[in-house]
C-alpha positions in Angstrom: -243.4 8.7 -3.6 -243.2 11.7 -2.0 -245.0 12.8 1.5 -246.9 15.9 2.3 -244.2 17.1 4.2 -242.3 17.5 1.3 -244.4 19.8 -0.4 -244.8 23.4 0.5 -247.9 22.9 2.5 -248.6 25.8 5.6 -246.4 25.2 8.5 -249.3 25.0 10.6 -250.6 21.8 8.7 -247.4 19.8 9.0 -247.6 16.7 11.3 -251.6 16.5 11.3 -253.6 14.3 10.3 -257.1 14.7 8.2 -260.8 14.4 10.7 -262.2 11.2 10.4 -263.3 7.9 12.5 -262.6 4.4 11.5 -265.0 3.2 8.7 -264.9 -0.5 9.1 -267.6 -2.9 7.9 -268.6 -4.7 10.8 -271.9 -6.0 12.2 -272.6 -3.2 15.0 -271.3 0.5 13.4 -271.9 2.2 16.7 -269.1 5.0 16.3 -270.4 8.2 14.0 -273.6 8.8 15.5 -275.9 7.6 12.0 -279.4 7.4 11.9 -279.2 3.4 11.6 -282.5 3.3 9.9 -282.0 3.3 5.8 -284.8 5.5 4.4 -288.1 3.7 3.6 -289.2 2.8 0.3 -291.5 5.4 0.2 -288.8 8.4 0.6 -286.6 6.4 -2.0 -289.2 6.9 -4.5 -289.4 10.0 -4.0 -286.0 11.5 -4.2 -285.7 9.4 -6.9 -288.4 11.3 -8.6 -287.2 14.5 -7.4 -283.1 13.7 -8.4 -284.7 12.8 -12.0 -286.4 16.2 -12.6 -283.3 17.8 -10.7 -281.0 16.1 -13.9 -283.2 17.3 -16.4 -281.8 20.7 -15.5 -278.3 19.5 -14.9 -277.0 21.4 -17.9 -277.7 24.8 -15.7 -276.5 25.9 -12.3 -278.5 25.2 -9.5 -280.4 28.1 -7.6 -277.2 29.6 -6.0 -279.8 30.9 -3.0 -281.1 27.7 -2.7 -285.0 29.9 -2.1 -287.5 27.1 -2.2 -285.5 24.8 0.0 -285.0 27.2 2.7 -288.5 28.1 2.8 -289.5 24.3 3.5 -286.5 24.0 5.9 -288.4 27.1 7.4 -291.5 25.5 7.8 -290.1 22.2 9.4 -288.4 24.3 11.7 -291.5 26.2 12.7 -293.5 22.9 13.4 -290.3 21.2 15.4 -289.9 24.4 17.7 -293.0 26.2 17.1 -290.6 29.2 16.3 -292.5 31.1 13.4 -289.1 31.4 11.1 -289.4 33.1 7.1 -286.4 31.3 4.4 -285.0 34.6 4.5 -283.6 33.5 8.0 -281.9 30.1 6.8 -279.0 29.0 5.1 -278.2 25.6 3.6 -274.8 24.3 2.8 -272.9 20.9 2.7 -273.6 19.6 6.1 -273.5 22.0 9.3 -269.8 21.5 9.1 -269.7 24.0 5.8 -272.4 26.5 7.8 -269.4 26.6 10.8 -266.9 27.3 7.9 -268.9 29.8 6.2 -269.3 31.5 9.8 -265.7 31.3 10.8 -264.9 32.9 7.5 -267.3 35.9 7.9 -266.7 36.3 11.5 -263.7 34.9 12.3 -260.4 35.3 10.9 -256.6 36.4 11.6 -256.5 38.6 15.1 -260.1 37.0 15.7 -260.6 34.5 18.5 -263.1 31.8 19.0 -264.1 29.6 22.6 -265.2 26.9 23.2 -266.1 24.5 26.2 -264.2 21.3 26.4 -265.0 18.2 25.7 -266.8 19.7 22.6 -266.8 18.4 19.2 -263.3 18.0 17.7 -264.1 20.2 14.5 -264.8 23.2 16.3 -260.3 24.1 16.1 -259.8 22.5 12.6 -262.2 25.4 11.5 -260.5 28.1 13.2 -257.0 26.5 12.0 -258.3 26.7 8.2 -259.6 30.5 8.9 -256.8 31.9 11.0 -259.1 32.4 14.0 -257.5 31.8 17.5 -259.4 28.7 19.5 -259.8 29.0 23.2 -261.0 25.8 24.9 -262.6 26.1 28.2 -263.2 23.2 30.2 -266.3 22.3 31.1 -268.1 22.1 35.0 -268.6 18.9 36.6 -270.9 16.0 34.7 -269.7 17.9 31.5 -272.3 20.7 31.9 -271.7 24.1 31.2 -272.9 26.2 34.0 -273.7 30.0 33.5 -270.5 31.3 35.9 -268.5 29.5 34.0 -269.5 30.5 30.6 -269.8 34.2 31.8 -266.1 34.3 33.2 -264.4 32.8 29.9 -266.3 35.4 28.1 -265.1 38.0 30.1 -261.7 37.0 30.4 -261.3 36.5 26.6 -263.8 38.7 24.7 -264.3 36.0 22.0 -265.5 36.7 18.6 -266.9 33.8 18.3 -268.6 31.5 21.0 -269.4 28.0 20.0 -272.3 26.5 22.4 -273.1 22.8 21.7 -276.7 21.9 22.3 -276.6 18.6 22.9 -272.9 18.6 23.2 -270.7 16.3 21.2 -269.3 14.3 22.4 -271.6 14.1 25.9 -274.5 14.3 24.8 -275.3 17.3 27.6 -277.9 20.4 26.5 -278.2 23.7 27.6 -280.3 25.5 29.6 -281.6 28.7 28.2 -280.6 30.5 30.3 -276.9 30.0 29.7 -277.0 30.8 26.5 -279.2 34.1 27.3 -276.7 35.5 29.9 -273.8 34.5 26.9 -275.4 36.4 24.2 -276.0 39.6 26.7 -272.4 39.5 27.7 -270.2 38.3 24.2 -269.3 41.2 22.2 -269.4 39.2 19.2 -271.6 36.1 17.7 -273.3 33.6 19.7 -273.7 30.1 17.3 -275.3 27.2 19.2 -274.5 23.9 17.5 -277.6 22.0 17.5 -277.0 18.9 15.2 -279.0 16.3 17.1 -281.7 18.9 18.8 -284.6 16.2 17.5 -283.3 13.8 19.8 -283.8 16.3 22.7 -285.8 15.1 25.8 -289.7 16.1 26.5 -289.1 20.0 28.2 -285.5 20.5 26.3 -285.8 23.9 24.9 -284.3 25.0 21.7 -282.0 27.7 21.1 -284.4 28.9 18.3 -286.6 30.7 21.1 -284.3 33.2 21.9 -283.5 34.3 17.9 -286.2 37.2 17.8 -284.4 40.1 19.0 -280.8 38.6 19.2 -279.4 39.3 15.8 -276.0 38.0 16.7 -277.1 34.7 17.1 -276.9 31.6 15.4 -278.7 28.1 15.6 -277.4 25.6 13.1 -278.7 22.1 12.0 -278.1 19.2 10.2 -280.3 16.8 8.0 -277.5 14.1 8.6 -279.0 13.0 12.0 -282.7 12.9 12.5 -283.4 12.4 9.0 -280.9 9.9 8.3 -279.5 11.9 5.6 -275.6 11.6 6.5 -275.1 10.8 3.0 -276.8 13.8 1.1 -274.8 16.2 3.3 -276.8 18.8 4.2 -276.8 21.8 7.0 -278.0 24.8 7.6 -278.7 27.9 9.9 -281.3 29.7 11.5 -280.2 33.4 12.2 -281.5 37.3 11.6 -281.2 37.6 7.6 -278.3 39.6 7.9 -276.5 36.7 9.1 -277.6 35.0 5.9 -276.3 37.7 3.9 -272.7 37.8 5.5 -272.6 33.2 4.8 -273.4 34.5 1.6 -270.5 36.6 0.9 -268.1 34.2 1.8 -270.0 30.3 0.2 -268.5 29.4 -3.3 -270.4 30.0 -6.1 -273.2 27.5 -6.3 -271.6 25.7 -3.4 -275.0 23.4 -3.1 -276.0 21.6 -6.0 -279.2 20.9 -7.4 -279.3 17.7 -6.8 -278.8 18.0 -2.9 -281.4 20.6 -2.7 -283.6 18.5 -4.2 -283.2 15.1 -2.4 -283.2 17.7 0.9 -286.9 18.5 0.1 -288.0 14.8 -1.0 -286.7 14.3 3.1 -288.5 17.1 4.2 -291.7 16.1 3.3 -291.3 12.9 5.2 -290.5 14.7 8.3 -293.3 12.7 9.9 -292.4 9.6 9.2 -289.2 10.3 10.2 -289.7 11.4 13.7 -291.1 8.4 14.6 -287.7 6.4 14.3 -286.5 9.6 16.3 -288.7 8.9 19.1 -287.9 5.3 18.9 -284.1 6.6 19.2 -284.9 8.6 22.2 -286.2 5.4 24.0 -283.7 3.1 22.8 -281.1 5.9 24.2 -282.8 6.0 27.7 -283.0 2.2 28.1 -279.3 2.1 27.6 -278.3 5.1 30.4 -280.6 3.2 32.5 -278.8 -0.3 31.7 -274.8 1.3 31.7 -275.7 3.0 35.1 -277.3 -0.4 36.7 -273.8 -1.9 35.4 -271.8 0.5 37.7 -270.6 3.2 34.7 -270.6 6.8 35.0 -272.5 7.6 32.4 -273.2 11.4 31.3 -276.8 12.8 30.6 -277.8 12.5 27.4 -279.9 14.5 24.6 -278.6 13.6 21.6 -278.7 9.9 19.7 -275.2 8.6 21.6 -274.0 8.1 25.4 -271.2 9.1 26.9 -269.4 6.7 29.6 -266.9 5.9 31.3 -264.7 5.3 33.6 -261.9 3.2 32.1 -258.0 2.3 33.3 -257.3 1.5 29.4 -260.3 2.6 27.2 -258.9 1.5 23.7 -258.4 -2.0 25.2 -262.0 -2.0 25.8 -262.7 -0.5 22.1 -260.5 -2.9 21.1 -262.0 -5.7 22.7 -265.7 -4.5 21.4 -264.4 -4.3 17.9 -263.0 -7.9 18.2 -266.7 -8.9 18.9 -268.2 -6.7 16.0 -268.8 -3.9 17.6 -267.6 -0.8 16.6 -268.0 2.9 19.2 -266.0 5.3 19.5 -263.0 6.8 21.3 -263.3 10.2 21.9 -263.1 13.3 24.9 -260.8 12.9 27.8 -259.0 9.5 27.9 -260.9 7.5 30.1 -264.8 7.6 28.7 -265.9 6.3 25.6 -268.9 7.2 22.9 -271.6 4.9 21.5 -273.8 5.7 19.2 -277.9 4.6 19.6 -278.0 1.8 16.7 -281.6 -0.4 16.2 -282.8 -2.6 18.9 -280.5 -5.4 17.8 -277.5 -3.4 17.6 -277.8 -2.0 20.7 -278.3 -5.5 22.0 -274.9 -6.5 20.6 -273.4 -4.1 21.5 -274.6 -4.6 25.5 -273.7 -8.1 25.0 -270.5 -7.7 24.0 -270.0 -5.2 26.4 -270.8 -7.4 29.8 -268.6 -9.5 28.2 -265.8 -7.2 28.2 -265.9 -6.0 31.5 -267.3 -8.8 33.5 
């Protein structure tokens, strides 16, 4: 049996190891940030019905532009936001994580450079490793935010390419204001992409990034169906950007990248957008009863608008993961070493998982 290492893999791949948090079947999964509610009956039905006329077809290619499901990803936007957005300005793919590819490929590349502000998500290098774009990581200010001095001087000092803005950060749960993200698109001399993969679980007064797109055609807002929707195993993404953005994701996807299948169980979700924003807001609450219950414990616990919290402090963190896990309860350890990440489950997991966690640390 022979290893990778003995195969002529790059140089710059030797000694890594592939993305991915433990998948273990226990009681509380608390560790990827999942929509813990399974989809309801009535949305089963329906991509059923929709994945049965999608296989009809199944002996063509799918719509390679993918028209009709970025117009209805379009109009969910427009009623989220109340930004007025045409399909011509979105892009779909295979979960946001192939939108950053396809931009990395189109924008970055060898001699291009990319920043980002640390503790961010842990994709944001592996993309610029697989394109050959240089990643900068910036730390972050104080309480993990990102004030607009701080942005403003790393784009100065390094002139990115690329500047990747999470909005609510991962893995801190932190947004943005506006204005940080205006004074970064006036100053970057190249394109601005905000990462907004859990902007539904946003608190009341939480602006989108998606109000500053008219007149900024090098910015980009992406999103993800894997969150809100509960659709982490469909795997889609997408973008919100001027058209010409579109165009240049286009000239670097694989043919048909997203198959007709996807698309279709993408619009079946769409259509229960309703329905589904009413487990967000029960999210949002669950998520604010537990920074209100880890504070009253004593933890530092960082401000939160996505579907996880962020908190900390620990002498030995994986001892306390370890411990949780030992009790069937499964987070996450993740950013610097002494904080940990739990995702917002249902009201009984997040009962377990404060249970087991008083038991812990008492």
């Amino acid at each position: 049996m022979v290893s990778m290492d003995d195969l002529p893999v790059r140089d710059d791949l030797r000694g890594q190891t592939p993305y991915g948090a433990p998948q273990l079947d226990v009681a509380a999964r608390l560790n990827v940030n999942e929509n813990p509610f399974a989809p309801s009956e009535g949305l089963v039905a329906d991509v059923a019905s929709a994945v049965a006329d999608a296989t009809r077809g199944l002996n063509r290619y799918p719509d390679r532009d993918a028209v009709a499901l970025r117009a209805d990803l379009a109009a969910y936007l427009g009623r989220e936001s109340g930004v007025a957005l045409a399909g011509e300005q979105l892009w779909a793919a295979n979960g946001s994580n192939e939108v950053m590819h396809q931009l990395m490929l189109a924008f970055g590349g060898p001699g291009r450079t990319a920043i980002g502000f640390a503790p961010t998500y842990s994709m944001y290098p592996e993309y610029c490793r697989d394109t050959f774009t240089r990643y900068l990581a910036v730390p972050r200010d104080e309480g993990f935010r990102l004030s607009t001095s701080t942005a403003l001087e790393a784009v100065e000092l390094h002139q990115p390419d690329i500047v990747l803005l999470a909005s609510p950060n991962n893995p801190t749960g932190t947004a943005l204001d506006l204005d940080v993200v205006k004074a970064v698109l006036d100053a970057a001399p190249g394109m601005v992409v905000v990462d907004e993969a859990y902007a539904e679980f946003r608190r009341a007064g939480t602006p989108s990034s998606l109000e500053l797109l008219a007149g900024h055609p090098r910015l980009v807002v992406t999103r993800t169906m894997s969150k809100a929707f509960g659709l982490a195993g469909a795997r889609l993404g997408y973008l919100a950007a001027d058209p010409a953005v579109v165009t240049a994701a286009q000239l670097v996807r694989l043919p048909y990248h997203l198959s007709a299948v996807t698309q279709a169980v993408a619009r079946a979700a769409l259509a229960h957008s309703d329905e589904l924003q009413a487990q967000v807001a029960l999210l949002r609450d669950e998520r604010d009863s537990l920074v209100e219950w880890l504070r009253g414990k004593g933890f530092r616990v960082a401000d939160s608008d996505a579907n996880f919290v962020f908190f900390g402090e620990f002498d030995d963190r994986h001892a306390v993961w370890q411990s949780l896990l030992d009790r069937g309860v499964l987070i996450r350890e993740t950013g610097p070493e002494q904080w940990l990440r739990v995702s917002i489950g249902t009201p009984e997991e997040n009962a377990a998982f404060t249970a087991a966690l008083e038991e812990v640390t008492r």
